[in-house]
C-alpha positions in Angstrom: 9.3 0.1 24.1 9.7 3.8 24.0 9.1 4.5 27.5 12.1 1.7 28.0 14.6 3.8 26.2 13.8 7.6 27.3 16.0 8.5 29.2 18.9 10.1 26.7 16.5 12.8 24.9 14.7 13.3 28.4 17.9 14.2 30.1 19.1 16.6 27.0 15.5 17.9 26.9 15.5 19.8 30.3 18.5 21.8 29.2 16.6 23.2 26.7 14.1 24.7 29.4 16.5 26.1 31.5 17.0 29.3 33.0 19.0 30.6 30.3 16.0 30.1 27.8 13.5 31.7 30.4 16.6 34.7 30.5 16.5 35.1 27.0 12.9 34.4 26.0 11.7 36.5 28.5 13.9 39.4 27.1 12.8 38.9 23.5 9.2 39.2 24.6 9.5 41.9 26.4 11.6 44.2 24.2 10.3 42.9 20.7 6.8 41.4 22.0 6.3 38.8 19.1 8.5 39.4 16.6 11.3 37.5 17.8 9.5 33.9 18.1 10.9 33.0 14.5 14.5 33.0 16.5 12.8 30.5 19.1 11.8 27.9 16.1 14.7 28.3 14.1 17.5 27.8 17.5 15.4 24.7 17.9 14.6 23.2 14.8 19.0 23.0 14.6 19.0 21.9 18.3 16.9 18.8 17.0 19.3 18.3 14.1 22.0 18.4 16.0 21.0 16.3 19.5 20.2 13.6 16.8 23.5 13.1 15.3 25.0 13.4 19.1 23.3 10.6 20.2 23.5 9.3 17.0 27.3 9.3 17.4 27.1 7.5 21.0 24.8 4.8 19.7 27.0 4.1 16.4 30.6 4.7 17.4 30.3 3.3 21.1 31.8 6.4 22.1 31.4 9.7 23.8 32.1 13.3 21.7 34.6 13.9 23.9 36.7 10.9 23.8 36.5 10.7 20.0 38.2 14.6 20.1 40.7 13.6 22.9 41.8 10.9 20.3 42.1 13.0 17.4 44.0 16.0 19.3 48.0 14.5 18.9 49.3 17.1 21.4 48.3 16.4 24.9 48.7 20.4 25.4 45.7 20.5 22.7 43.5 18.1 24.9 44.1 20.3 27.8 43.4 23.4 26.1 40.1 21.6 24.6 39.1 20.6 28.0 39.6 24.1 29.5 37.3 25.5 27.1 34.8 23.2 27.0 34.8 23.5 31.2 34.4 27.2 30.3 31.1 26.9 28.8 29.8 24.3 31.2 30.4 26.7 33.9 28.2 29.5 31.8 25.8 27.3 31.2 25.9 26.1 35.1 25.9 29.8 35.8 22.1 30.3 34.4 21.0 27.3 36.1 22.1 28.4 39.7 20.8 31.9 39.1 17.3 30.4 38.2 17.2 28.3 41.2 18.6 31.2 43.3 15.9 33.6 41.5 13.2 31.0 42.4 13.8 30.4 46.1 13.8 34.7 46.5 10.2 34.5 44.8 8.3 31.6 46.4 9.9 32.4 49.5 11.0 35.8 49.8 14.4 34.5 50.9 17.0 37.6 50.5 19.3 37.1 47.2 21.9 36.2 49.0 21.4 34.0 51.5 19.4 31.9 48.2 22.7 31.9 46.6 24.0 29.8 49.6 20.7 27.8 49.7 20.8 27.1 45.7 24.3 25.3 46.0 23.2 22.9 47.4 20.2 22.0 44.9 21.8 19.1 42.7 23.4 17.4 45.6 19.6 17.3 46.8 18.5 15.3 43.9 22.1 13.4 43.5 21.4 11.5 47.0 18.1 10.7 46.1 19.2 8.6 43.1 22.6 7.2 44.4 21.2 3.8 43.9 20.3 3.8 40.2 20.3 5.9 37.1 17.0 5.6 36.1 15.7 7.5 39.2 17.1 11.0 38.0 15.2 10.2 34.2 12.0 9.1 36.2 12.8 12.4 38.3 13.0 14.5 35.1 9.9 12.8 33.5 7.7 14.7 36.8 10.1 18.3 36.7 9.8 18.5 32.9 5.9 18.3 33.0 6.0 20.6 35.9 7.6 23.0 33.9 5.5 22.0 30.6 2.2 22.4 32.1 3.1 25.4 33.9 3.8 27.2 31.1 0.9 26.0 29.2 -1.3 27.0 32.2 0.9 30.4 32.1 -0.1 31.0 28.4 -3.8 30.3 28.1 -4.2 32.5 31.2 -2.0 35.9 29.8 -4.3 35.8 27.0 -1.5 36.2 24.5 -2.1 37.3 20.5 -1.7 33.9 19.3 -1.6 36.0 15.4 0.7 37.6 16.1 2.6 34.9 17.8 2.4 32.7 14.4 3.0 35.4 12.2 6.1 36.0 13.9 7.2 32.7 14.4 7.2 32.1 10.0 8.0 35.6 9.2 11.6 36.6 10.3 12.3 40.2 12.2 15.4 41.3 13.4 14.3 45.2 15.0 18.0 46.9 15.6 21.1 45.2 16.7 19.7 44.9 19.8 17.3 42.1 18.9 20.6 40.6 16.8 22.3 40.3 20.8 19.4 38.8 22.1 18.9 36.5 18.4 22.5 35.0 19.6 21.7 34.8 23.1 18.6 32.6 22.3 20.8 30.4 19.8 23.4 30.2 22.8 20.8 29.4 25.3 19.6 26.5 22.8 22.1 25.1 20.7 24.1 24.5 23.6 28.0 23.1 23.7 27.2 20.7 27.3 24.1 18.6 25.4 26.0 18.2 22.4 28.6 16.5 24.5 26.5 15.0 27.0 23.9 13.0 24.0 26.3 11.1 22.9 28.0 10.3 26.3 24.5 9.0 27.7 23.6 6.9 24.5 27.2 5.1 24.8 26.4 4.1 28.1 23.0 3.2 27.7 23.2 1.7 24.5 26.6 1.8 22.7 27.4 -2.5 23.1 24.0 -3.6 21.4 24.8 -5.6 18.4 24.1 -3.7 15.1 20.7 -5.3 14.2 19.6 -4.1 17.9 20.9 -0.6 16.9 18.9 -0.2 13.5 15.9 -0.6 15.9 17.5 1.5 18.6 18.1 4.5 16.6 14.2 4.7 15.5 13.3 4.9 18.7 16.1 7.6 19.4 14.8 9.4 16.5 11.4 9.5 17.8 12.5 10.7 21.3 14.3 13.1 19.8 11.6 14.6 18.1 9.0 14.4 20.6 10.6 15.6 24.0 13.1 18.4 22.2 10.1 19.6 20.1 8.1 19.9 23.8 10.8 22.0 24.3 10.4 23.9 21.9 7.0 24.5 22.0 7.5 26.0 26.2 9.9 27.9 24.8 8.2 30.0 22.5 5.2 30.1 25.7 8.1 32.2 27.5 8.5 34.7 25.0 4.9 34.5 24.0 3.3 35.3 27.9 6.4 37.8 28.4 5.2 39.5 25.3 1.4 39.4 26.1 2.1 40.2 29.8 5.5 42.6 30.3 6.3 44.2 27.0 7.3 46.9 26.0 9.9 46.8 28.8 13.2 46.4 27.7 15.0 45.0 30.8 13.0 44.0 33.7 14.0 41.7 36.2 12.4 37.9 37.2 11.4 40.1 40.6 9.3 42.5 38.4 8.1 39.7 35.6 6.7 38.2 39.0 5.4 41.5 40.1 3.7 41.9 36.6 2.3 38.5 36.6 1.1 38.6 40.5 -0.9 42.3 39.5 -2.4 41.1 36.2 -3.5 38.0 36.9 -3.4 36.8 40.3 -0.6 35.4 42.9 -1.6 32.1 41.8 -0.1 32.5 38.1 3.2 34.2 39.5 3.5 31.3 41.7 3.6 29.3 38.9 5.9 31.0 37.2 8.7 30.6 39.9 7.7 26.6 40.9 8.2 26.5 36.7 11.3 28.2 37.1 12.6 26.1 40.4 11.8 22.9 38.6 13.7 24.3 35.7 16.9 25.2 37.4 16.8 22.0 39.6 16.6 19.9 36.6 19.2 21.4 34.0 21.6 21.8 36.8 21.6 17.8 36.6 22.3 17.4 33.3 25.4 20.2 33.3 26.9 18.1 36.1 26.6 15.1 34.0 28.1 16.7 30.9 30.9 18.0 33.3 32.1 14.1 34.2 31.2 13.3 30.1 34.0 15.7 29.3 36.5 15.4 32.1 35.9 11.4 31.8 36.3 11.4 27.4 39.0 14.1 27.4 41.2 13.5 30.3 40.6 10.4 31.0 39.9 11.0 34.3 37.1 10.2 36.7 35.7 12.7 38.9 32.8 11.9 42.4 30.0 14.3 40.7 29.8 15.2 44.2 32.9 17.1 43.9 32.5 18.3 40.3 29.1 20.1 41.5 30.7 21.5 44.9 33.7 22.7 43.0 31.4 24.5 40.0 29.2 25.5 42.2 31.9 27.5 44.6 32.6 29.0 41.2 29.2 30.2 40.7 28.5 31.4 44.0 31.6 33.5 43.7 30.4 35.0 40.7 26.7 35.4 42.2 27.9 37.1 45.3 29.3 39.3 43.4 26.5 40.4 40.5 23.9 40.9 43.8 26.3 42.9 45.5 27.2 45.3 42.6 23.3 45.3 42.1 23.2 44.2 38.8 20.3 42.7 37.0 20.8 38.8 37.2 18.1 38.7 34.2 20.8 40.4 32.0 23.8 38.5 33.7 22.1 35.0 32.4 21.7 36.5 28.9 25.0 37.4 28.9 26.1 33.9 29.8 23.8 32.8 26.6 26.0 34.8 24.7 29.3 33.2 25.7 27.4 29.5 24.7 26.8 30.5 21.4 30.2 31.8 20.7 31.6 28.2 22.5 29.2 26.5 20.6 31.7 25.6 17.4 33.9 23.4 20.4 31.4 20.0 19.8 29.8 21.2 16.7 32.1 20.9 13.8 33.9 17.7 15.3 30.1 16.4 15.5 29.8 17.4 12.1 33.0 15.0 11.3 32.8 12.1 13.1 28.8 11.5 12.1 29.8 12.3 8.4 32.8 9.3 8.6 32.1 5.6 7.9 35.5 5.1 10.1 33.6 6.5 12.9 29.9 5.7 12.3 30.1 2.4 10.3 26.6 1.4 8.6 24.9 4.1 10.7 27.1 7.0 9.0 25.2 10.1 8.1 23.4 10.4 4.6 24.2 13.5 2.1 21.0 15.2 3.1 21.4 15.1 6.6 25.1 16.3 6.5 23.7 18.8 4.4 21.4 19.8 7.1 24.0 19.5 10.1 26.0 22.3 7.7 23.7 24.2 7.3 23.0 24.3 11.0 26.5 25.3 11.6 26.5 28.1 9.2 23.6 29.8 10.5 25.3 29.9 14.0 28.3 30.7 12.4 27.2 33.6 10.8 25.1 35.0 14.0 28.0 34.4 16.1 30.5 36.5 13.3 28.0 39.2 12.8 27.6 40.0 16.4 31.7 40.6 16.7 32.4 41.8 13.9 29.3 44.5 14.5 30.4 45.4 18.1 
C-alpha cells in the first residue's frame, strides 16, 4: 500500500539533498567541523513539520498552496506581486541545482566550467522526455537517484572515518562559533526549509489524491504521515553525512571549492571515493532540478491561473541561470559560496508559503475534519519562529 502512494514525499524528498544542502553542509563542516550538525537536525526536524501540513493541505482542502493564496489576495496587483516573489526563490533554489549538475559534469569529466554550464541546461529536459508518457516514471526515476545519492554518502562516511562523538555530541548540543557560523546556520535553514516544496507538497497531493472521499482520506493521510517521516528523515540523515565527511575529511578550511573537496577526497582516500562524491552530486542536481520545475508550473498554475509546457518553464529558468553562471565563472568566483549565498535568499523568502500554510491548515473552512490539532499548530509556530528569528538576527546583525 505504501509503495502505491510514494510518490508526493519522494518527489519533495530529493530537494532536500540538493546542491544547496551539499553547498552549505559542506561549508559548515569545513569551517566548524562538527559543531554545526545541531543546525542540520533542527532545519530538518521543521522541514518534516512543515512538508506534513503541505501535503496535508493538498490532501484535505483539494487544493494547491498557491491557489488557496491567489484566492485570498483581493487585488490582482497582490497576486502578481506574490507570484514574482515566489518565482524569485524558485529561480535561487534552481540556481543551486544547475551549479551542482554543472560542478559535477567538470569533475567526472573534466569538462571546462563553462562549456558544463551549456551542457547542464539541458539536464531536466533529459529526464522530462523520458517520462512524457506517465507521471509515475519520474517517482520511479527518483526512487533509483535518491538511493544513488543515499548510499553514496553512506559509502562516503564509513570510508572518511569520521568522529562519530563528536558528530552526536554536536548534533544535541547547540554551537553557534562567531557570526560566521550564524550565516551559514541560515543558509542551512534556507537550503532546507525551502519556499518551492512547501508549495509544491500540497500541489502533488491535490492531484494525486485530493477527490478521494473522506473515509479514503483518513487512511490516505496515515500513509502520508508515514512517508513523510521515512523519506524526509533519509534526508536528513545524508545531510548531516555531508557535513560529517566534510568535517572528518576538509576541515579546518573555511572556503574550499567542490574542485578542491574532490581534490581532498581523491588524495586521502582514493579516486574511487571522489568519484562518488560527484556521481552523488550529479544525481543530486538532476533530481531536485525536477522537482523546482514542477513547483514552478504549481505556482504559475495556482496563482495565475495559467498553464505553462514545463518544457518552456525549464528553458526559460534555465537561460536565467546560465546567464548568472556565465557570469560567476568568468569573474572567478567560488560557485561553492555563490550556492550558499542563494541558500540565504531561501531562507529570507521562506515566510512567502509558510505563514499562509500556517493558516489555511489551522482553519476548519479550509481543512474540514482533517484541520490541524492545538499541538500541531503549536509546533508549526514554533517552526516559524525559529526561522523567523534566524532570518531577523542575521539582518539586523549585518
Amino acid at each position: 500500500m505504501l509503495y502505491g502512494f510514494l510518490g508526493p514525499a519522494l518527489m519533495v524528498s530529493v530537494a532536500y539533498m540538493d546542491p544547496g544542502n551539499y553547498g552549505t553542509d559542506l561549508q559548515a563542516g569545513s569551517a566548524y567541523g562538527y559543531r554545526l550538525a545541531w543546525a542540520v537536525w533542527l532545519a530538518s526536524i521543521m522541514a518534516i513539520v512543515l512538508q506534513y501540513l503541505s501535503g496535508k493541505l493538498g490532501l484535505a482542502s483539494g487544493s494547491s498552496l498557491p491557489e488557496l493564496v491567489a484566492r485570498s489576495i483581493k487585488r490582482r496587483s497582490g497576486v502578481v506581486g506574490y507570484w514574482f516573489a515566489s518565482e524569485v526563490a524558485i529561480a535561487a533554489t534552481d540556481l543551486a541545482e544547475y551549479l551542482g549538475t554543472v560542478l559535477a559534469l567538470n569533475l567526472l569529466f573534466g569538462i571546462p566550467l563553462i562549456i558544463a554550464s551549456f551542457i547542464g541546461a539541458m539536464d531536466v529536459l533529459l529526464i522530462m522526455s523520458l517520462s512524457s508518457r506517465r507521471f509515475r516514471t519520474i517517482e520511479e526515476l527518483f526512487m533509483i537517484l535518491v538511493g544513488v545519492i543515499s548510499l553514496g554518502f553512506f559509502y562516503l562516511a564509513l570510508t572518511t572515518t569520521p568522529n562519530f562523538t563528536q558528530a552526536v555530541h554536536f548534533s544535541v548540543v547547540p554551537s553557534l562559533p562567531g557570526q560566521g557560523a550564524l550565516f551559514v546556520v541560515v543558509g542551512i535553514v534556507g537550503a532546507t526549509v525551502m519556499p518551492h516544496t512547501l508549495f509544491v507538497h500540497s500541489y502533488l497531493t491535490k492531484n494525486k489524491l485530493g477527490s478521494l472521499e473522506p473515509v479514503d482520506k483518513r487512511r490516505i493521510l496515515r500513509l502520508h504521515f508515514v512517508e513523510n517521516m521515512l523519506l524526509l528523515g533519509l534526508a536528513a540523515t545524508v545531510n548531516v553525512a555531508i557535513l560529517v565527511v566534510s568535517a572528518a575529511s576538509i576541515y579546518p578550511n573555511p572556503n574550499p571549492t567542490i574542485q578542491q573537496s574532490f581534490q581532498v577526497f581523491a588524495d586521502r582516500f582514493g579516486r574511487a571515493v571522489a568519484v562518488v562524491f560527484a556521481l552523488t552530486l550529479l544525481a543530486s542536481g538532476l533530481s531536485s532540478s525536477t522537482t523546482g520545475t514542477i513547483a514552478g508550473q504549481a505556482v504559475m498554475e495556482g496563482m495565475l491561473g495559467v498553464k505553462v509546457n514545463p518544457w518552456v518553464r525549464r528553458l526559460v529558468t534555465r537561460f536565467i541561470n546560465v546567464f548568472i553562471t556565465t557570469i560567476v565563472l568568468l569573474l572567478g568566483l567560488n560557485p561553492l559560496g555563490v550556492l550558499v549565498y542563494s541558500q540565504v535568499i531561501l531562507s529570507i523568502l521562506i515566510p512567502l508559503p509558510l505563514y499562509p500554510l500556517l493558516y489555511y491548515t489551522a482553519r476548519r473552512k479550509f481543512m474540514g475534519e482533517f484541520v490541524n490539532r492545538n499541538y500541531t499548530t503549536f509546533a508549526a509556530i514554533l517552526c516559524a519562529v525559529v526561522i523567523t528569528a534566524f532570518n531577523a538576527y542575521l539582518i539586523l546583525g549585518a
